[in-house]
N, C-alpha and C positions, 0 to 999 in steps of 0.2 A: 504494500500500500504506500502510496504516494503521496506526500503533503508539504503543501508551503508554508511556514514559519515565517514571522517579519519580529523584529527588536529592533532597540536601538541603540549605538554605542555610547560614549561617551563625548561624542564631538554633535550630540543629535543626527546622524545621518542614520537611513533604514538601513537595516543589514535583513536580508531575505536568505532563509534556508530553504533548501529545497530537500525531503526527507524522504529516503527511497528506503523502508524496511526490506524489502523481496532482497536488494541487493546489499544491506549493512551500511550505507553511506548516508551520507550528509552533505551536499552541497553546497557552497556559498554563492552569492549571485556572481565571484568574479571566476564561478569554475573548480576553486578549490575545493575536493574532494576530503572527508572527514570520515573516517572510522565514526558509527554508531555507539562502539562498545567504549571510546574515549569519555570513562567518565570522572565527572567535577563532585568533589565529596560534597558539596552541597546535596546532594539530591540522594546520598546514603541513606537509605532508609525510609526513603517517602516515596508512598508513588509516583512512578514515572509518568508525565504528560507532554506531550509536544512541546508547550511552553520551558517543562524544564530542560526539554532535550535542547533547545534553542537555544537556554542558557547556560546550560553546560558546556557546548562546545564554544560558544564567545568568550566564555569564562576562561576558559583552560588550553586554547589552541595557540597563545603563544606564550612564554615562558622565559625567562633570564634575561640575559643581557641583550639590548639592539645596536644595531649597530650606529646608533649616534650615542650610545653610551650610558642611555637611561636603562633601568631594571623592571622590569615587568611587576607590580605589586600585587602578587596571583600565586605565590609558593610560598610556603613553608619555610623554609632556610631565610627568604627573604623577611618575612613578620615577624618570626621569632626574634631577629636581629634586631629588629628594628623594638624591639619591646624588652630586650634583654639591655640594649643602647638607654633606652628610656629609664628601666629600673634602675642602671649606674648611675645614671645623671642625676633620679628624685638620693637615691644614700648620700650622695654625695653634696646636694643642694639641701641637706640635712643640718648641713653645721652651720649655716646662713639662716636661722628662723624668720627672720627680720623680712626678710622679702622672698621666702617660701613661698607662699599663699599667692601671691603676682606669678611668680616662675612658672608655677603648678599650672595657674589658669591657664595661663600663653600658651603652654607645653601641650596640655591636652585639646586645647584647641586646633592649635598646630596639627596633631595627630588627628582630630575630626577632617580638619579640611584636606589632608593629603589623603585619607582612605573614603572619605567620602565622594572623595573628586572636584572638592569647591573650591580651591588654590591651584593653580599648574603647580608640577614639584621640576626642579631640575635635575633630580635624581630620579625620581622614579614617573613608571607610565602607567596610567592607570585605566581601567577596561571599564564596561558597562557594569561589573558588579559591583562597581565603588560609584554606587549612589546612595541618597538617604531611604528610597524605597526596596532598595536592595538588602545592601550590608547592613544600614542603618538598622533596616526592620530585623531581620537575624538577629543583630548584635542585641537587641533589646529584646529579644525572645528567646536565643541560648541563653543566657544571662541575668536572666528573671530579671528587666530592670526596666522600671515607670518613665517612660520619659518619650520628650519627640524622636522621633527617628533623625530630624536635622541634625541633634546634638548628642545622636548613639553612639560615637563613638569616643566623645570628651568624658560622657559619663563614666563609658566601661571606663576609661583609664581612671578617672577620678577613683571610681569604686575600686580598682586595681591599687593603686598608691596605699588606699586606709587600710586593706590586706596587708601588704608591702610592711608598715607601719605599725602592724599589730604583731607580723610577723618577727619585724626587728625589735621591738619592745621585750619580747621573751623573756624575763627573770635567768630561764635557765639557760642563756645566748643562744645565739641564731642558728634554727636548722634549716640547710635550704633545700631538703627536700618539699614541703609543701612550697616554699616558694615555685618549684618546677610546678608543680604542678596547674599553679594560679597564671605563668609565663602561656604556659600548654592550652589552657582554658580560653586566655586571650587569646591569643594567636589565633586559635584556630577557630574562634565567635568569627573575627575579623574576615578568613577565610570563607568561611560559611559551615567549616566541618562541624561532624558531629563527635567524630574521633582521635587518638595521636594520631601523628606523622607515622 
């Protein structure tokens, strides 16, 4: 069975799939031919519909580095970093109280607008799943967390830091196994997963 999908990326243009089940494929409108079975852990565990096969494959058909030097904001190695970068920066902006709470805000806002796609990043590129109706919504439903989807992704980190901070508090010093764990949890909200790497 044969079916046409339409989305749209993150520069607003349509991107039309063209979905051949009988043969395994997935076509883009420029021809590009797409393995079926390439799937985006988003869609782990939920059923499958045209809509998510559409955004599966936008999700996840390009990956690392391009060749003007920006990184693809769509893997694992890549969020984890970038959250792992984040945690060293709040310990370390620890000994500063004074103008913590300003840092903090900027920071996670920062982080809202690069995964949500509301900023250009000059590091990284960002795909149709880094929107607020996207990622945003995920993040605020892996995440049990009340809030707009605009501001889903300031919150998790906010709510990530007081973790962070409760974690470093410990009486009995810091274990950073639950911290992995809370890294792992982010990350992959951001991603859309529902599981590790």
């Amino acid at each position: 069975m044969a079916t046409n999908l339409s989305d749209f990326d993150s520069g607003g243009r349509q991107i039309i799939l063209h979905r051949d089940s009988r043969h395994g494929t997935t076509k883009t409108q420029n021809g590009h031919s797409l393995p079926i079975s390439d799937a985006c852990p988003l869609s782990q565990g939920l059923p499958m519909t045209d809509e998510h096969g559409a955004l599966e494959r936008l999700h996840t058909t390009t990956s690392g580095p391009r060749q003007d030097g920006r990184i693809w904001l769509n893997t694992y190695p890549v969020v984890d970093r970038i959250v792992r970068d984040f945690t060293l920066a709040v310990l370390q902006r620890l000994e500063n109280r004074d103008r913590f709470q300003a840092w903090l805000e900027f920071e996670c806002r920062r982080q809202n607008n690069l995964f949500l796609g509301i900023t250009p990043s000059d590091r990284y590129e960002t795909g149709p799943w880094n929107q607020a109706g996207q990622c945003g919504e995920y993040v605020l439903h892996a995440l049990a967390i009340n809030g707009e989807t605009r501001l889903a992704v300031r919150d998790a980190f906010m709510v990530y830091v007081v973790k962070l901070l409760d974690l470093a508090a410990q009486p009995d010093g810091f274990d950073p196994t639950p911290l992995e764990a809370e890294i792992a949890r982010l990350s992959n909200a951001l991603l859309g997963r529902s599981e590790q790497p």
